[in-house]
Backbone and ligand atoms as CSV (ligand in chain L), in Angstrom:
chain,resi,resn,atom,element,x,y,z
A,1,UNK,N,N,-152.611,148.868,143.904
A,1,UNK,CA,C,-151.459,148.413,143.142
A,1,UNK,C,C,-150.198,149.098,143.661
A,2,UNK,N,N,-149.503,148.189,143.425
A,2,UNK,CA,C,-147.585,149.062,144.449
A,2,UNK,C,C,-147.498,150.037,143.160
A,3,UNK,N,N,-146.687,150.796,144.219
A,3,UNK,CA,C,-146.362,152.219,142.831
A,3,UNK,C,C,-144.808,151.664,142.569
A,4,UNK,N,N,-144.602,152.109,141.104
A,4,UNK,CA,C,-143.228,151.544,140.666
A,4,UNK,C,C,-142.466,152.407,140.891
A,5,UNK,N,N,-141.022,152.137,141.228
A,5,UNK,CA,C,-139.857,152.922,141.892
A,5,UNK,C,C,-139.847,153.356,140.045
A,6,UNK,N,N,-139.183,154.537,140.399
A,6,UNK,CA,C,-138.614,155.099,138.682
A,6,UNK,C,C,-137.607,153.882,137.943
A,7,UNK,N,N,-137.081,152.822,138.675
A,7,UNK,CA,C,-136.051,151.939,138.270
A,7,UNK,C,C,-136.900,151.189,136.885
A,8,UNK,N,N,-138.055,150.913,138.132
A,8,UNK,CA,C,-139.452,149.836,136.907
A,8,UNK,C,C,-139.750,150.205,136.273
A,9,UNK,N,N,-140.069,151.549,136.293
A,9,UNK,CA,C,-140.772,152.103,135.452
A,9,UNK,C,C,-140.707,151.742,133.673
A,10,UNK,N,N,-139.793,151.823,133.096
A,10,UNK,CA,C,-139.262,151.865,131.846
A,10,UNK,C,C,-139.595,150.711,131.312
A,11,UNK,N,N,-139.305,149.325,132.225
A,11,UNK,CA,C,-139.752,148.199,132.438
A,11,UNK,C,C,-140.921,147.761,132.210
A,12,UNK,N,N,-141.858,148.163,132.894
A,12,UNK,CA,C,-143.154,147.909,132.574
A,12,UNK,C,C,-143.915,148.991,131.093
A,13,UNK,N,N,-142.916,149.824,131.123
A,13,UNK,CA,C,-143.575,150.518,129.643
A,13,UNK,C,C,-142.720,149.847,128.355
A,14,UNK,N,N,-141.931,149.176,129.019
A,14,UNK,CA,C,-142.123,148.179,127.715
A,14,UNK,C,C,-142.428,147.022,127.463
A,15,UNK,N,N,-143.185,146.449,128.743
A,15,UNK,CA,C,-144.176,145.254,128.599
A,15,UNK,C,C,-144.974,145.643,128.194
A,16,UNK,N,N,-145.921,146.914,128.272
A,16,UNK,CA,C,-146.655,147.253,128.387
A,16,UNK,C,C,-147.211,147.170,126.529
A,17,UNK,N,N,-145.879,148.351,126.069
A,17,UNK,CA,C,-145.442,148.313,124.525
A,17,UNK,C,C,-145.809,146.871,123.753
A,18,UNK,N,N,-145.113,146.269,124.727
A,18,UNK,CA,C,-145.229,144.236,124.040
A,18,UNK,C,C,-146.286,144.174,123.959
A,19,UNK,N,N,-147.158,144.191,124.852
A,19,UNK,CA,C,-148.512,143.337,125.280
A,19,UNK,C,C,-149.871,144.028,124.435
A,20,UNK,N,N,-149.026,145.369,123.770
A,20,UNK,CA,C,-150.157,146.482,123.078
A,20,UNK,C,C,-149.943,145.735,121.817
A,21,UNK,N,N,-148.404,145.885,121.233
A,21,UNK,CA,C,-148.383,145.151,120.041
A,21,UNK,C,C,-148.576,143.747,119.676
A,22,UNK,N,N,-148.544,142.827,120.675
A,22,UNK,CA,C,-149.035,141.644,120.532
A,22,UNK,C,C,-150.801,141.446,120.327
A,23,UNK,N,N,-151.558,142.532,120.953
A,23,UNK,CA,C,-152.392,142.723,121.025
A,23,UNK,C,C,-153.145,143.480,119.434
A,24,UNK,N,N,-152.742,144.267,118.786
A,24,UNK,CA,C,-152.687,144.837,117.686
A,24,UNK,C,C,-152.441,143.848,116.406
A,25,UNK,N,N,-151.534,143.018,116.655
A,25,UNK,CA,C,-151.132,141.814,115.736
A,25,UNK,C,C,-152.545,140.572,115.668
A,26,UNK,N,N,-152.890,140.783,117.306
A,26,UNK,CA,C,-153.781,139.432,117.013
A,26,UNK,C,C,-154.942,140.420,116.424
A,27,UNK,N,N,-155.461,141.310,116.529
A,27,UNK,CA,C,-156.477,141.956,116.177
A,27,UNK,C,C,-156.204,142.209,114.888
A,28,UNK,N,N,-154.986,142.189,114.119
A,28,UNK,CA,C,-155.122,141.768,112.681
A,28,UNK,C,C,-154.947,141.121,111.800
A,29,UNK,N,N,-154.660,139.890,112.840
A,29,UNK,CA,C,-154.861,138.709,112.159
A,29,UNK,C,C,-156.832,138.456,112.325
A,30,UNK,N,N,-157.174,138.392,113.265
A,30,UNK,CA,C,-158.621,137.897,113.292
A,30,UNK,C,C,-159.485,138.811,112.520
A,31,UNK,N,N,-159.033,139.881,112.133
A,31,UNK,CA,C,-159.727,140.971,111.103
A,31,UNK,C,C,-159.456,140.328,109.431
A,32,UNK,N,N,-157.983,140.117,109.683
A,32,UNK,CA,C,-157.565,139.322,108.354
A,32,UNK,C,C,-158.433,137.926,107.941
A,33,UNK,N,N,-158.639,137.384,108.852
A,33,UNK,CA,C,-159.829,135.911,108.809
A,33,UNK,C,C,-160.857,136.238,108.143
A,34,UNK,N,N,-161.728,137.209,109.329
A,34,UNK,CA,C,-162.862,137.557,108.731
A,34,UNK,C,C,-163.133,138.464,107.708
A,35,UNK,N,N,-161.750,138.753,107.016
A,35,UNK,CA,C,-161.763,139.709,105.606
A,35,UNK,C,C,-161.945,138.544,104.762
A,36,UNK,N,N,-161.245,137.233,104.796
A,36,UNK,CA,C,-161.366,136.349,103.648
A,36,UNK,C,C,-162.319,135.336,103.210
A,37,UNK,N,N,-162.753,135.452,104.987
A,37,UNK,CA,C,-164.016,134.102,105.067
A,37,UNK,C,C,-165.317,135.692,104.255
A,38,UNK,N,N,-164.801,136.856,104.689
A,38,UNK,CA,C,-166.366,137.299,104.207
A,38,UNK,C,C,-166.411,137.613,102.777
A,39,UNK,N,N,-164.981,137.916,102.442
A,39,UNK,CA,C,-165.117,137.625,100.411
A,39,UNK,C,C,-164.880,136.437,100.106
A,40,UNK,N,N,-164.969,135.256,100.667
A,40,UNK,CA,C,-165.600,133.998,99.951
A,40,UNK,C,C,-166.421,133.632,100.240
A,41,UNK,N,N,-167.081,134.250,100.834
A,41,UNK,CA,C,-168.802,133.987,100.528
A,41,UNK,C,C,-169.362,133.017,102.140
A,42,UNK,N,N,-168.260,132.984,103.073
A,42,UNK,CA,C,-168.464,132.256,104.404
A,42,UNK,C,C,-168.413,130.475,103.560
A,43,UNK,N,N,-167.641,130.450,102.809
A,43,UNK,CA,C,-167.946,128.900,101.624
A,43,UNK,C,C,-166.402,128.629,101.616
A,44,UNK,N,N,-166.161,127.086,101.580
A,44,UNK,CA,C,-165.162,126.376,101.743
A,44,UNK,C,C,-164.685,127.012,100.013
A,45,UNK,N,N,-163.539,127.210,99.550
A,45,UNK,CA,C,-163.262,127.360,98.231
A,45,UNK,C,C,-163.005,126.375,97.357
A,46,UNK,N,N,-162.710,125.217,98.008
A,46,UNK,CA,C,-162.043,123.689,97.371
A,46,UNK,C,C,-162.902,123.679,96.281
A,47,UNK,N,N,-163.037,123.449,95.141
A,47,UNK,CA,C,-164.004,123.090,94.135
A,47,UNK,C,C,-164.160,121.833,94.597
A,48,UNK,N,N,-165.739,121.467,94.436
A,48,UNK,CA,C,-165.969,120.590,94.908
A,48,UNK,C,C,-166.348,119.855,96.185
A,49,UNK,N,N,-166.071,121.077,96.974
A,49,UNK,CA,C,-166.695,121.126,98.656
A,49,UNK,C,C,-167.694,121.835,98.883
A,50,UNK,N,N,-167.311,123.132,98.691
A,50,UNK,CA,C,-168.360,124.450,99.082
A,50,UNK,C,C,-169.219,124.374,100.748
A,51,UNK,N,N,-167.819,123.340,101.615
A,51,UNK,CA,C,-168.725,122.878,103.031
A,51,UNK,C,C,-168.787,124.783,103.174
A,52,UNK,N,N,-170.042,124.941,104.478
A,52,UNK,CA,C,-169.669,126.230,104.985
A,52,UNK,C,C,-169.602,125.841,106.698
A,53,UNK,N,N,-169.283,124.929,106.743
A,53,UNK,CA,C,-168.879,124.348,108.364
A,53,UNK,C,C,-167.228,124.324,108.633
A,54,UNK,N,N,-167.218,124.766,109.726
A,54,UNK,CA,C,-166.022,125.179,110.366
A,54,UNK,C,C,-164.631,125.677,109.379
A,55,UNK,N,N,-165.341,126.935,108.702
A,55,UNK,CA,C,-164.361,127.512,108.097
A,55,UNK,C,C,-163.169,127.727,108.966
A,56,UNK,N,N,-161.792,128.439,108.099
A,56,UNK,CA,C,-160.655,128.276,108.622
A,56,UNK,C,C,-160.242,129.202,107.077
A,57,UNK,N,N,-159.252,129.946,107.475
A,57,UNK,CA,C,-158.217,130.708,106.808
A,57,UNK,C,C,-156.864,130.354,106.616
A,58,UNK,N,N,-156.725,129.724,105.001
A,58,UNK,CA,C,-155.670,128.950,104.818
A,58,UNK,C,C,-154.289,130.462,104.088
A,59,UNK,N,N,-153.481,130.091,104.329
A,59,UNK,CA,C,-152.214,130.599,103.559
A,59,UNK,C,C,-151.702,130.221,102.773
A,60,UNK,N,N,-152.249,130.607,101.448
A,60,UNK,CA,C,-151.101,130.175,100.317
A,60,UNK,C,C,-150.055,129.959,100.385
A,61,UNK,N,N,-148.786,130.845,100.958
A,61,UNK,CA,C,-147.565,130.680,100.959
A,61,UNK,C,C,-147.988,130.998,102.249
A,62,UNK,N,N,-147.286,129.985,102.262
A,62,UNK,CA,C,-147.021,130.051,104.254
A,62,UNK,C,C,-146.332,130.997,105.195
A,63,UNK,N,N,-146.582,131.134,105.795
A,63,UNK,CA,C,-146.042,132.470,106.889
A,63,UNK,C,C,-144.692,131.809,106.762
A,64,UNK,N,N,-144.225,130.468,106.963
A,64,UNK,CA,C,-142.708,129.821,107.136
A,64,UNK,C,C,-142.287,130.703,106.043
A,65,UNK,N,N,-142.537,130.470,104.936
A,65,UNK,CA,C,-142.154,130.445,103.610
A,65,UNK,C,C,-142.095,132.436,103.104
A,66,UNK,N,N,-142.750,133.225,103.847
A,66,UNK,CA,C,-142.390,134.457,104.173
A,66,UNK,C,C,-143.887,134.976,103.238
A,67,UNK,N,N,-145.298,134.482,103.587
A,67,UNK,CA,C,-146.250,134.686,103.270
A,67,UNK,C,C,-146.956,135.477,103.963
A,68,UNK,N,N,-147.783,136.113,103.706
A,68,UNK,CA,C,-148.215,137.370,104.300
A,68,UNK,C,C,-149.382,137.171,104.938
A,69,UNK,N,N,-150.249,137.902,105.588
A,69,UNK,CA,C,-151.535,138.211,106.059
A,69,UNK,C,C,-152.449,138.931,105.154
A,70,UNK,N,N,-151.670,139.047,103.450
A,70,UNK,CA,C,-152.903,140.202,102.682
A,70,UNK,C,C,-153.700,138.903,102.526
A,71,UNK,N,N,-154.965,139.497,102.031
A,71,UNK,CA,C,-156.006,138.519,101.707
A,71,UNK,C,C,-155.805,137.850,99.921
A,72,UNK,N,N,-154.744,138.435,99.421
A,72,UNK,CA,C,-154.461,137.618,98.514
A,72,UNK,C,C,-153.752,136.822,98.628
A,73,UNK,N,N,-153.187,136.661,99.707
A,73,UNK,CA,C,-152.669,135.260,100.021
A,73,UNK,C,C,-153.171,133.945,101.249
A,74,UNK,N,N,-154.693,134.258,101.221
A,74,UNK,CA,C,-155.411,133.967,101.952
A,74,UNK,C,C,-156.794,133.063,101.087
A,75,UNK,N,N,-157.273,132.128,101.479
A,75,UNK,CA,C,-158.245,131.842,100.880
A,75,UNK,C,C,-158.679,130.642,102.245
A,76,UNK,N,N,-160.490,130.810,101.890
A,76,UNK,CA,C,-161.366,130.125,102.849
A,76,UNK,C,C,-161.233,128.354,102.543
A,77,UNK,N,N,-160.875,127.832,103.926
A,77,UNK,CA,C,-161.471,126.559,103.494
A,77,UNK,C,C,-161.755,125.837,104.810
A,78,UNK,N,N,-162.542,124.820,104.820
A,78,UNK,CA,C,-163.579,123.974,105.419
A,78,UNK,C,C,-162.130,123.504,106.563
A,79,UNK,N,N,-162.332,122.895,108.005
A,79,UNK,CA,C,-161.178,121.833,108.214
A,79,UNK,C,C,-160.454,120.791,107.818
A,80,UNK,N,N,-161.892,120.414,107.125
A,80,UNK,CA,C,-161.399,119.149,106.196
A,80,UNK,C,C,-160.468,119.361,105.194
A,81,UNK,N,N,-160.685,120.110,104.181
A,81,UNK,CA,C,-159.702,120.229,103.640
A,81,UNK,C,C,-158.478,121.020,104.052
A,82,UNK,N,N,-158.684,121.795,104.970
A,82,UNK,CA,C,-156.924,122.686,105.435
A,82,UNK,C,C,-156.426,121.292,106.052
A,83,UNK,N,N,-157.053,120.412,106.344
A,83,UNK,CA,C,-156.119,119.206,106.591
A,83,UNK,C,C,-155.158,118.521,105.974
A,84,UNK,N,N,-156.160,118.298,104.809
A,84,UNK,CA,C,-155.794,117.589,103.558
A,84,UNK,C,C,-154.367,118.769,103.208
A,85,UNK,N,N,-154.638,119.699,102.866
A,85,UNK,CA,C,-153.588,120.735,102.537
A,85,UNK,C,C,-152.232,120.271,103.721
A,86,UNK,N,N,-152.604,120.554,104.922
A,86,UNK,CA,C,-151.919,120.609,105.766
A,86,UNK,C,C,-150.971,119.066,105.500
A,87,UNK,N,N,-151.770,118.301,105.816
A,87,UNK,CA,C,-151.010,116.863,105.112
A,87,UNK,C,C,-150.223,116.584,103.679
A,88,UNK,N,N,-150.329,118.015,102.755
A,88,UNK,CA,C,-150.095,117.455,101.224
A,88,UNK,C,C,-150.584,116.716,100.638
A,89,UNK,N,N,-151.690,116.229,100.821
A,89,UNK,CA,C,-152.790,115.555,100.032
A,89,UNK,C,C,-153.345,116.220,98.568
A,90,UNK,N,N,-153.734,117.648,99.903
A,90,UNK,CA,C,-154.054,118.714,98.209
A,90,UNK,C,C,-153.176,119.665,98.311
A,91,UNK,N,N,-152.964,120.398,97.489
A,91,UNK,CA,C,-152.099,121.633,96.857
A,91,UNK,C,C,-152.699,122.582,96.045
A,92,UNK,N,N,-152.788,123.644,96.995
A,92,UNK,CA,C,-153.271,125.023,96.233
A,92,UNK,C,C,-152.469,126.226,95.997
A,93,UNK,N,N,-152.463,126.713,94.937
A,93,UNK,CA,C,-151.769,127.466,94.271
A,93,UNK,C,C,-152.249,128.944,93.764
A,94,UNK,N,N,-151.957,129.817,93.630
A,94,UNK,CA,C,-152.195,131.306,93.200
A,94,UNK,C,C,-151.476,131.507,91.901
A,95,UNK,N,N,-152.292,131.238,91.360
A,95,UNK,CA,C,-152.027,131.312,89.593
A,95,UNK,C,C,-152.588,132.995,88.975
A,96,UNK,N,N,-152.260,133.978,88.902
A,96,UNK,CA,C,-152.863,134.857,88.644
A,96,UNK,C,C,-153.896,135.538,89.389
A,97,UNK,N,N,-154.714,135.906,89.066
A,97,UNK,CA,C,-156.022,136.173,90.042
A,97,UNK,C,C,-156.981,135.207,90.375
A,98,UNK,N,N,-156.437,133.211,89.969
A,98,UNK,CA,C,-156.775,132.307,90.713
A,98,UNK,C,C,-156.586,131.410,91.183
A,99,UNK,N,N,-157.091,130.705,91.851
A,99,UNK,CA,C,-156.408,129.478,92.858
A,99,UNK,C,C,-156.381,128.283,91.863
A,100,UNK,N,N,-155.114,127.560,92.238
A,100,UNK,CA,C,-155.156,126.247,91.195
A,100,UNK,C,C,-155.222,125.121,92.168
A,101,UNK,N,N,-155.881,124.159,91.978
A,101,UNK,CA,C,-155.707,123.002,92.878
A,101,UNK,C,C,-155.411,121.683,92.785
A,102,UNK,N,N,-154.491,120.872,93.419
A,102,UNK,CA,C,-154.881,119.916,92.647
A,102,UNK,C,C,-154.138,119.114,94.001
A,103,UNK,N,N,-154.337,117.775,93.238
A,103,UNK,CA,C,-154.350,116.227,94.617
A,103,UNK,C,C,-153.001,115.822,94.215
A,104,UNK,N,N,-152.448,115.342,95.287
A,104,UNK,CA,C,-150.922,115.379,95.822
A,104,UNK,C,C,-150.997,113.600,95.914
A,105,UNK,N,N,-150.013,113.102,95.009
A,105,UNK,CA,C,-150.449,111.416,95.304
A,105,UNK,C,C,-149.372,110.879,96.395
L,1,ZN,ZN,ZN,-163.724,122.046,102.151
């Protein structure tokens, strides 16, 4: 590998910085996944689904919307329905210590 003139140096320690914290971020988001898929039981939450195929980690309030990565603002669901969500079909809600749901006409 070329050795860096002292100019680069600084340069690459703060790609370096980037590429650690980008790296740290994805490692807690995919920790954050498997925190929510494993307290719901690896089970779609939709009442009325309970698929346990191709789970997915939905966001209550949306990251747009200035929603977080805790797992209380996180809940498991199937593709099928993060679709439906995703489309506004359904609508889920954090009512206290539970999810409210309901169909979007
Ligand atoms: Zn589902």
């Amino acid at each position: 590998m070329q050795k860096l003139t002292r100019r680069q140096q600084p340069k690459a320690g703060n790609r370096l910085k980037r590429r650690r914290e980008n790296l740290l971020l994805f490692n807690e988001q995919a920790w954050a996944r498997l925190t929510v898929l494993e307290r719901d039981g690896y089970c779609c939450t939709r009442p009325g689904c309970r698929s346990r195929r191709d789970l997915e980690a939905h966001h209550i309030i949306p990251r747009s919307r200035g929603g977080t990565w805790e797992p209380e603002n996180m809940t498991t669901v199937c593709a099928d329905c993060h679709r439906k969500i995703t489309e506004y079909r359904v609508r889920v809600t954090r009512v206290g210590d539970r999810l409210e749901w309901e169909r979007v006409r």
